[in-house]
LUMKOLSE-648425 format. One line per 5 residues: their letters; for each residue x, y, z of N, C-alpha, C, O. Coordinates in pm, whole numbers, plus 50000, padded with zeros to 5 digits. Each point is the difference from the previous one (the first is absolute). Layout:
N
A) X,Y,Z,X,Y,Z,X,Y,Z,X,Y,Z | ...
REM end
This chain:
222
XXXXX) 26286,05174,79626,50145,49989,50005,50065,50129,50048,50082,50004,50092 | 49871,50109,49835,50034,50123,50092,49991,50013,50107,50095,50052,50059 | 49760,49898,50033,50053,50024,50155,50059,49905,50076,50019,50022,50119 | 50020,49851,49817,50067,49928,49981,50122,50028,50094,50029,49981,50118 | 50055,50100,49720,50130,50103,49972,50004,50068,50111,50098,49989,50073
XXXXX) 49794,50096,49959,49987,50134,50080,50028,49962,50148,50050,50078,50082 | 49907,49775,49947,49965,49964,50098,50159,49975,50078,50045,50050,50103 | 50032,49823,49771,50121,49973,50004,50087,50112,50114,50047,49998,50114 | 49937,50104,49764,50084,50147,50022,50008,50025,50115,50109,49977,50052 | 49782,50080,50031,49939,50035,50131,50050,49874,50096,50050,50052,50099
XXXXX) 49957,49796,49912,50083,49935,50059,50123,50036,50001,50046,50042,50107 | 50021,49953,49800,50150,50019,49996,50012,50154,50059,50088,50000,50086 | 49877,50079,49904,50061,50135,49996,49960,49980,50225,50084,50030,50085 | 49817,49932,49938,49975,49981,50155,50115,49889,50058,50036,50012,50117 | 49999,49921,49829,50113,49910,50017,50115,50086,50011,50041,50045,50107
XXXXX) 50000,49972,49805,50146,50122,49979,49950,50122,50097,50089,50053,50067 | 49789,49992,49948,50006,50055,50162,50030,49981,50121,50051,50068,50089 | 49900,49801,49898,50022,49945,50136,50099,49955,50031,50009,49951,50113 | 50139,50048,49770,50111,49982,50039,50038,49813,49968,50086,49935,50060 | 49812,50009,49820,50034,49819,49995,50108,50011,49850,50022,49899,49933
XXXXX) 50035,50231,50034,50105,49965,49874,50113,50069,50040,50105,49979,49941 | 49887,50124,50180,50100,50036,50099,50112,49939,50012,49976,49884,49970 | 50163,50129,50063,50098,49939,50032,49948,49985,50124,49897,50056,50037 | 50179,49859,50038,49960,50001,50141,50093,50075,50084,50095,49939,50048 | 49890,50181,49975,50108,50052,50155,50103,49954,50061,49999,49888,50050
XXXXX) 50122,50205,49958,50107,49901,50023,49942,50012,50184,49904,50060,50048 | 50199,49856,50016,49923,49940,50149,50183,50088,50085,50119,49968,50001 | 49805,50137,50053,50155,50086,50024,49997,49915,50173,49913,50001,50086 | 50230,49929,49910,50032,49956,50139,50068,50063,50116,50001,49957,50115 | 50061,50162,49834,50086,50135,50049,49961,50073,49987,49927,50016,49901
XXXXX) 50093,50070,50182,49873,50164,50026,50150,50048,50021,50079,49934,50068 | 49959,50199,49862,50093,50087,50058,49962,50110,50118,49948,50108,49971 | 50084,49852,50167,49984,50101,50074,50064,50131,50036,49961,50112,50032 | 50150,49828,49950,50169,50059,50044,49958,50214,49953,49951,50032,49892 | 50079,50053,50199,49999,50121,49954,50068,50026,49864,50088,49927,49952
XXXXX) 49868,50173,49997,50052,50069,49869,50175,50029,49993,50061,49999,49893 | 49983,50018,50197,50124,50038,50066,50098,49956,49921,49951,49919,49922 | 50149,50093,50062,50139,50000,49910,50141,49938,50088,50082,49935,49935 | 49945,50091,50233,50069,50006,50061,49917,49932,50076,49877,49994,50001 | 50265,49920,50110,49950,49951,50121,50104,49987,50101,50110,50000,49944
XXXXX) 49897,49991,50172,50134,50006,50077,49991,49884,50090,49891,49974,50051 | 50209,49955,49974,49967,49877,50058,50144,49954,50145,50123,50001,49986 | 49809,49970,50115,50094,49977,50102,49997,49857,50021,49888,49953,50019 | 50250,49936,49983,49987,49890,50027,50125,49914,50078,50121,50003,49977 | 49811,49929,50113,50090,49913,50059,50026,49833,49955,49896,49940,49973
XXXXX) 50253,49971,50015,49934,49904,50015,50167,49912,50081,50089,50050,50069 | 49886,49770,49869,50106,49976,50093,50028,49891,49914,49922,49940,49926 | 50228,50037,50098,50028,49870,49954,49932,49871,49984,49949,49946,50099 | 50046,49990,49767,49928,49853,50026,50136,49893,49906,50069,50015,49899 | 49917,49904,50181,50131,49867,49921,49918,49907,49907,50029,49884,49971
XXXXX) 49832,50207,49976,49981,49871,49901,50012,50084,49834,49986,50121,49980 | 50041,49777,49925,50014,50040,49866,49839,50064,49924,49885,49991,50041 | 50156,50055,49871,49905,50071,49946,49892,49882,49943,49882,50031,50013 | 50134,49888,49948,49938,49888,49935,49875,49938,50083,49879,49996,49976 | 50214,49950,50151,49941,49947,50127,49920,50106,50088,49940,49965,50102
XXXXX) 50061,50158,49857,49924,50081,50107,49845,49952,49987,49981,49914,50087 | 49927,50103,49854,49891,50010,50012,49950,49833,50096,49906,49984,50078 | 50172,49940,49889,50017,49842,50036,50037,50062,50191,49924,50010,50096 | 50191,50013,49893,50023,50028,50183,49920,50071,50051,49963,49964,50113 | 49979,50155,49833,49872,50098,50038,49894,49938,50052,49955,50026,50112
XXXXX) 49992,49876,49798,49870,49945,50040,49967,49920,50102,49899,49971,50064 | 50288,49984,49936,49987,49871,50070,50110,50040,50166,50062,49924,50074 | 49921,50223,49930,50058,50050,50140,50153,49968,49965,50064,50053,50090 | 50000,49901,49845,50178,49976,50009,50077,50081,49958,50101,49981,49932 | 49843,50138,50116,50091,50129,49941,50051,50019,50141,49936,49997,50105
XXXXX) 50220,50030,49872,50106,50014,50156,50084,50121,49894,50013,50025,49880 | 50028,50026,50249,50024,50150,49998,50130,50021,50037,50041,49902,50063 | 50062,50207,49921,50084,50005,50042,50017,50180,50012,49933,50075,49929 | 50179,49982,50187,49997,50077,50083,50061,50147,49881,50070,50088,50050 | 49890,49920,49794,50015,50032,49920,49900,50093,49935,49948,49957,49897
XXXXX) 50005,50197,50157,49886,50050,50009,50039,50091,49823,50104,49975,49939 | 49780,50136,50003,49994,50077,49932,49877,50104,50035,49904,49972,50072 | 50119,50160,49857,49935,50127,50075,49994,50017,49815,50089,49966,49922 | 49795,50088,50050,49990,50030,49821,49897,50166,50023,49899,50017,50069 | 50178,50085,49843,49895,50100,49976,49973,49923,49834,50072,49931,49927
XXXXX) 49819,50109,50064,49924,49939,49849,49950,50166,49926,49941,50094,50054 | 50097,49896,49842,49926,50132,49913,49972,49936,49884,50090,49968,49923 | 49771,50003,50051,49935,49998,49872,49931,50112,49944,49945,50094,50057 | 50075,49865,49759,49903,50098,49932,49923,49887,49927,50054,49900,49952 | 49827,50126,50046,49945,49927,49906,49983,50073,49824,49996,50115,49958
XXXXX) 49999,49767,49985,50015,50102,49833,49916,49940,49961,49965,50092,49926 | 49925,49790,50042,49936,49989,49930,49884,49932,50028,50039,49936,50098 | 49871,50039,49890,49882,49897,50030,49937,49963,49879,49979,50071,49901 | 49989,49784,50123,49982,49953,49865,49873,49804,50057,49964,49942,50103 | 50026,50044,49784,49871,49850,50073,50057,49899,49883,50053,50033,49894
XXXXX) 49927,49863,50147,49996,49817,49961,49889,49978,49938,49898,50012,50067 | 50091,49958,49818,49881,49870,49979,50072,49887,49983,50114,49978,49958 | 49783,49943,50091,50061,49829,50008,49967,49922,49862,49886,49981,49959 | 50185,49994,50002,50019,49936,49864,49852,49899,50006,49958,49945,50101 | 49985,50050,49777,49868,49916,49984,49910,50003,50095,49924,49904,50014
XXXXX) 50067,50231,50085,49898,49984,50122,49874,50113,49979,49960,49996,49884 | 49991,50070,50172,49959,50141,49992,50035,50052,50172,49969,50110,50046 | 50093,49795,50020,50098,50123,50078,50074,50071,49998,50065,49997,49896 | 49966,50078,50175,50115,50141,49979,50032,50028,50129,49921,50008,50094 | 50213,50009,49907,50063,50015,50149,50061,50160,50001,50096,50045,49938
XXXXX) 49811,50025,50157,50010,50178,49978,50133,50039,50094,50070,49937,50080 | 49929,50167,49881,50075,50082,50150,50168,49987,50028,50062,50052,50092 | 49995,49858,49796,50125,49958,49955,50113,50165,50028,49992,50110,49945 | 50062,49860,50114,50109,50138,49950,50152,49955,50006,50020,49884,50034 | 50099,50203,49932,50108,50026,49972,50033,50090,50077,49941,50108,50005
XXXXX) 50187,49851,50088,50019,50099,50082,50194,49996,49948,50063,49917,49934 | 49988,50235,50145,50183,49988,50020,49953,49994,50142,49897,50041,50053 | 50202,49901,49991,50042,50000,50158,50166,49978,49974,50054,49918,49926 | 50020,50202,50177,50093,50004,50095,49995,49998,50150,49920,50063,50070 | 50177,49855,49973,50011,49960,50177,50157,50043,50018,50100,49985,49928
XXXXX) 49881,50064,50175,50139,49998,50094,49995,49969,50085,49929,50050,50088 | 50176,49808,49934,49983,49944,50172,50125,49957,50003,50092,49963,49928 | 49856,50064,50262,50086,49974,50094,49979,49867,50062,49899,49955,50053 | 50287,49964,49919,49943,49873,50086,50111,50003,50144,50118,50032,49984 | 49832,49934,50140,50021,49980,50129,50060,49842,50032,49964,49903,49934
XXXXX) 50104,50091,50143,50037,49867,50081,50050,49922,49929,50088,50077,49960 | 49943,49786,49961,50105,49933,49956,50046,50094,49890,50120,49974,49991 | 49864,50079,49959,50054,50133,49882,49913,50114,50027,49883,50020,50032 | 50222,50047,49944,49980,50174,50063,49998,50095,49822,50014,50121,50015 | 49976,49852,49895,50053,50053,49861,49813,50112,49985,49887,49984,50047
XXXXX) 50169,50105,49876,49904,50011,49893,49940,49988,49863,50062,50044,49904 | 49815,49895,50082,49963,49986,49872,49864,50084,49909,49886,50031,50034 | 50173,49983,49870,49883,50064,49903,49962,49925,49866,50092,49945,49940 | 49780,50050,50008,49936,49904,49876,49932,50135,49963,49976,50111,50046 | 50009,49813,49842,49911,50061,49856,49941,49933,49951,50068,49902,49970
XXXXX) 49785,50085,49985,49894,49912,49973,49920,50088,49914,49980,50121,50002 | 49973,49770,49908,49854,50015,49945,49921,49886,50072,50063,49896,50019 | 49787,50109,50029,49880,49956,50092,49904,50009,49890,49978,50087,49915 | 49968,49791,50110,49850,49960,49941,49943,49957,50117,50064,49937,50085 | 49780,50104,49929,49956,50053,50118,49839,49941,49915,49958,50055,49899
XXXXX) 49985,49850,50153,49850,49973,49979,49906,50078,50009,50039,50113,50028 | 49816,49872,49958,49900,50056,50053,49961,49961,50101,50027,49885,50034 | 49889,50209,50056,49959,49946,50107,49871,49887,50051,49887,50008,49953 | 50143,49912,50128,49912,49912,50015,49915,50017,50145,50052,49999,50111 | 49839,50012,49868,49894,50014,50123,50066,49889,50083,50038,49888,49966
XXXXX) 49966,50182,50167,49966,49926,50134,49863,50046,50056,49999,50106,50063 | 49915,49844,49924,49888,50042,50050,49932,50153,49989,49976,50022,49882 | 49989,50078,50194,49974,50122,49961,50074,50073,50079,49951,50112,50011 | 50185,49867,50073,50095,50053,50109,50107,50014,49931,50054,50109,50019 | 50003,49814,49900,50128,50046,49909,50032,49914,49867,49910,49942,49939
XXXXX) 50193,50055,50032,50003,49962,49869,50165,49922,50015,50059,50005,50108 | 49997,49932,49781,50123,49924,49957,50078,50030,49887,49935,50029,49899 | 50193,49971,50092,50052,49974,49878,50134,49967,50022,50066,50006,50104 | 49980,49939,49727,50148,49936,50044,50058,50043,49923,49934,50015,49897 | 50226,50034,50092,50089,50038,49950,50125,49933,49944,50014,49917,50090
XXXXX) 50081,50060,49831,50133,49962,49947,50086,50090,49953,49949,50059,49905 | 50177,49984,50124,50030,50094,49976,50162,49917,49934,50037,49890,50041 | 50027,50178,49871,50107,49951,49961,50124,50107,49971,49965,50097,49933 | 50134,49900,50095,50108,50103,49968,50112,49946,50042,50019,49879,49985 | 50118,50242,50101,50099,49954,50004,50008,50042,50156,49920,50071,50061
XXXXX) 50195,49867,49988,50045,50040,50148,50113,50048,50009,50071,49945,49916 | 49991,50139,50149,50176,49998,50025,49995,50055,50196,49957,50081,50083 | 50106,49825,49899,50065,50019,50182,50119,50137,49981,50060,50014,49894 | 49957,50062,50201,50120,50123,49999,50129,49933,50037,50109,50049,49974 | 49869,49815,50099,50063,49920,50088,49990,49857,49946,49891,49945,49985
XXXXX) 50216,50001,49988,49981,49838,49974,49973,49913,50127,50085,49965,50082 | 49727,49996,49921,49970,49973,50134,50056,49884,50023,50048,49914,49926 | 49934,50099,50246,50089,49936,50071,49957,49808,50065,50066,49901,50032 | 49770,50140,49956,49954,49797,49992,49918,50028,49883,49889,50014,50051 | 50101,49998,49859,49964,49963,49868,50066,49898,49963,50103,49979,50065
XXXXX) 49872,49948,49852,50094,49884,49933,50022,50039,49906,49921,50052,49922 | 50230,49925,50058,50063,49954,49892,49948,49904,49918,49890,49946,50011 | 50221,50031,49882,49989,49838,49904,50048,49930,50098,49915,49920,50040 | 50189,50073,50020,50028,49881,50120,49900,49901,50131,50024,49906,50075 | 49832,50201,49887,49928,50005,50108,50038,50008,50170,49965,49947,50105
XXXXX) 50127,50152,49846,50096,50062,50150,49915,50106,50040,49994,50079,49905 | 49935,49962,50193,49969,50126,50050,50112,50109,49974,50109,49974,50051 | 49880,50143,49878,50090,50092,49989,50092,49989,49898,50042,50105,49952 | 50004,49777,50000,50126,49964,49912,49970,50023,49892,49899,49951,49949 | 50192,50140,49981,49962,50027,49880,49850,50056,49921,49958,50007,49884
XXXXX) 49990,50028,50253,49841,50029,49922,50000,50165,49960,50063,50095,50045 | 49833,49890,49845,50029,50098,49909,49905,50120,50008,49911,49988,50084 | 50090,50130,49842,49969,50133,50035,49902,50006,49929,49902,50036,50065 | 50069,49941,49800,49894,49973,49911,49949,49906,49946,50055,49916,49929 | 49817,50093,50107,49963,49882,49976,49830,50032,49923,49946,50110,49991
XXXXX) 50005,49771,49967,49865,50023,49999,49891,50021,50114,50005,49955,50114 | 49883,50132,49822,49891,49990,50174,49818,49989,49930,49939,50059,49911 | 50035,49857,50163,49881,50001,49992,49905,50019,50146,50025,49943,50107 | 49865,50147,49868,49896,50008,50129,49937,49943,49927,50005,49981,49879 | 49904,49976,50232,49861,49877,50023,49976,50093,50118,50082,50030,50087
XXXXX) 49726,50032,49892,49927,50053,50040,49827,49939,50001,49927,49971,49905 | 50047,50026,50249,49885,49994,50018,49968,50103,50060,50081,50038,50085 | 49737,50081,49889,50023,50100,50089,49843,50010,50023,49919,49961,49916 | 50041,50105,50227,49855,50030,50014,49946,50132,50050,50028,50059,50104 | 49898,49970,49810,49984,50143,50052,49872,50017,50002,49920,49981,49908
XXXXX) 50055,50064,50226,49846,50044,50060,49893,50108,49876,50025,50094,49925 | 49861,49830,50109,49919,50072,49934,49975,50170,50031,49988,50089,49916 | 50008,49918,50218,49988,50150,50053,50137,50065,50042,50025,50075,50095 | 50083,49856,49770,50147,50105,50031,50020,49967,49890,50099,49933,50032 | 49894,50048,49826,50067,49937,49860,50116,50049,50000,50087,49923,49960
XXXXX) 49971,50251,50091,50138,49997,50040,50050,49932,50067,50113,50035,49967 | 49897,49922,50076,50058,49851,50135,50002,49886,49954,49892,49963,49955 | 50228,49935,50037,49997,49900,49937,50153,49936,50127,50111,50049,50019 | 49829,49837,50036,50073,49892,50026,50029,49902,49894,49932,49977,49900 | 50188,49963,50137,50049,49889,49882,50139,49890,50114,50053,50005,50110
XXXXX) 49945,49920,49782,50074,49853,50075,50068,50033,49861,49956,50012,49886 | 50197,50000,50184,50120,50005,49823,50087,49897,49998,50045,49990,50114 | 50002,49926,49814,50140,49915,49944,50057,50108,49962,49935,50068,49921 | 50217,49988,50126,50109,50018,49949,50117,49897,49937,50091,49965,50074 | 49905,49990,49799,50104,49973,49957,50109,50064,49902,49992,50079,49906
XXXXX) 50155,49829,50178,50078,50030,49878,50089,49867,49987,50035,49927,50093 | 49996,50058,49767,50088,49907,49959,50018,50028,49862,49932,50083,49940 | 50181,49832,49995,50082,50003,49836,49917,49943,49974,50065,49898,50023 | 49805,50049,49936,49959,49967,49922,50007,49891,49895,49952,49983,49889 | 50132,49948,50195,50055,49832,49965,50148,49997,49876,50049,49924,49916
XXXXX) 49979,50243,50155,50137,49985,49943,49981,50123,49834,50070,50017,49900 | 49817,50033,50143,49977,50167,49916,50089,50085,50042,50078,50039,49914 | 49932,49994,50169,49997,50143,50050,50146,49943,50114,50110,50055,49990 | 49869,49855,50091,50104,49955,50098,50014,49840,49971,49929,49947,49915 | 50166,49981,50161,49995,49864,50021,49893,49946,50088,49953,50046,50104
XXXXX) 50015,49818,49816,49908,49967,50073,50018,49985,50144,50108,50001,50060 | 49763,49985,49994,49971,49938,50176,50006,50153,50079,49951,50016,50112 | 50128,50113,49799,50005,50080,50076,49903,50092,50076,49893,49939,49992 | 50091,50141,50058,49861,50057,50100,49935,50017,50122,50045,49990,50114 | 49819,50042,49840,49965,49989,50105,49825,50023,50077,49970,50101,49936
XXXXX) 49950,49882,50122,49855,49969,49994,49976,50145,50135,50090,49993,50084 | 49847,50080,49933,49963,50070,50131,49835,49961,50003,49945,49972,49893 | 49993,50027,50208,49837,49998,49961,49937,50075,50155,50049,49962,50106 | 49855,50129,49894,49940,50074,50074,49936,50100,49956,49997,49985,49878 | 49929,50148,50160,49867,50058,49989,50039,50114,50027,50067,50022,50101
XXXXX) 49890,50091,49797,49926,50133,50028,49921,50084,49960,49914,49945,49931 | 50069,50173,50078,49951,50107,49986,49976,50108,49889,50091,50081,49983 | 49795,49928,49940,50046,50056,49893,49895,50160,49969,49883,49965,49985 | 50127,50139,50006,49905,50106,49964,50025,50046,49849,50090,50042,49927 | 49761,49918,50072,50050,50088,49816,49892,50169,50017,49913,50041,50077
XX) 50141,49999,49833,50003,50171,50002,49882,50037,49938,49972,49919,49911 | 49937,50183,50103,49878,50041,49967,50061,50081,49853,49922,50060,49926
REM end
């Protein structure tokens, strides 16, 4: 019965070596690539679109995004403040590389309104996702406030009048997709949604706003 016992022991203890009473490893789906960096500076263009915020991803896919002669010019200054990871409730995944960013923009808009505008945001900013071994992905949401210097001039109003009555502050949200090369991790292209609107009658009356969508340039700092 002792070597029995003895025998027992020596199973189990090679078991618990080999890792069979182990939790199992969480399964990380996000690799943080992004530099150590704190700051990033960002140049962007984009242009009028006449569809609602709701319906965008719907007109996107399906080519029915029409444009109007209503441009914007954005300097972007982010800091990032924090990085932090996801586990997925009841899984053993974990989604890494999560951060918290401030971003301020000042832009200039051209052709149906000439005004200037500036926002203030806090950005939640994913981890990055492999594209193959050439670069990588991630997506952004950013939320804050807007004020025009100028009560722009085809924005809508509540009337849904171009110009009438449309208002100076409003809410803003970016929508960010961005890709940045493996052999430049400073370098990052991105596809942005600029919005602004009241917020279904928060901040302004409803219907008011407005959608920009186009692409730029972003360096973050060593």
């Amino acid at each position: 019965m002792l070597g029995v016992a003895v025998g027992m022991n020596v199973v189990c203890a090679h078991a618990q070596g080999a890792g069979l009473d182990a939790p199992m490893p969480d399964r990380v789906i996000l690799t943080e690539t992004r530099p150590p960096s704190t700051w990033a500076l960002a140049l962007y263009g984009g242009v009028w679109t006449n569809s609602t915020l709701p319906s965008f991803p719907y007109n996107l896919i399906r080519g029915k995004l029409t444009f109007e002669n209503a441009r914007i010019a954005s300097l972007i200054v982010e800091r990032r403040l924090f990085d932090f990871d996801l586990d997925v409730p009841g899984t053993h995944w974990r989604l890494n590389g999560f951060s918290l960013e401030a971003e301020g923009t000042l832009n200039q808009h051209f052709g149906l309104q000439d005004h200037v505008e500036a926002t203030a945001a806090l950005k939640l900013r994913s981890g990055e996702i492999a594209l193959g071994s050439v670069a990588s992905m991630n997506f952004a949401w950013a939320n804050g406030l807007s004020y025009a210097l100028e009560a722009p001039k085809w924005e809508y109003g509540p009337s849904l009048l171009h110009g009438v009555d449309s208002r100076r502050l409003q809410y803003f949200m970016g929508f960010e997709t961005a890709i940045t090369p493996t052999a430049a991790k400073n370098l990052s292209a991105f596809f942005r949604l600029h919005h602004r609107s009241g917020i279904y009658g928060v901040v302004s009356p409803r219907r008011t706003g407005s959608n920009y969508v186009g692409a730029g340039l972003r360096w973050t700092f060593d």
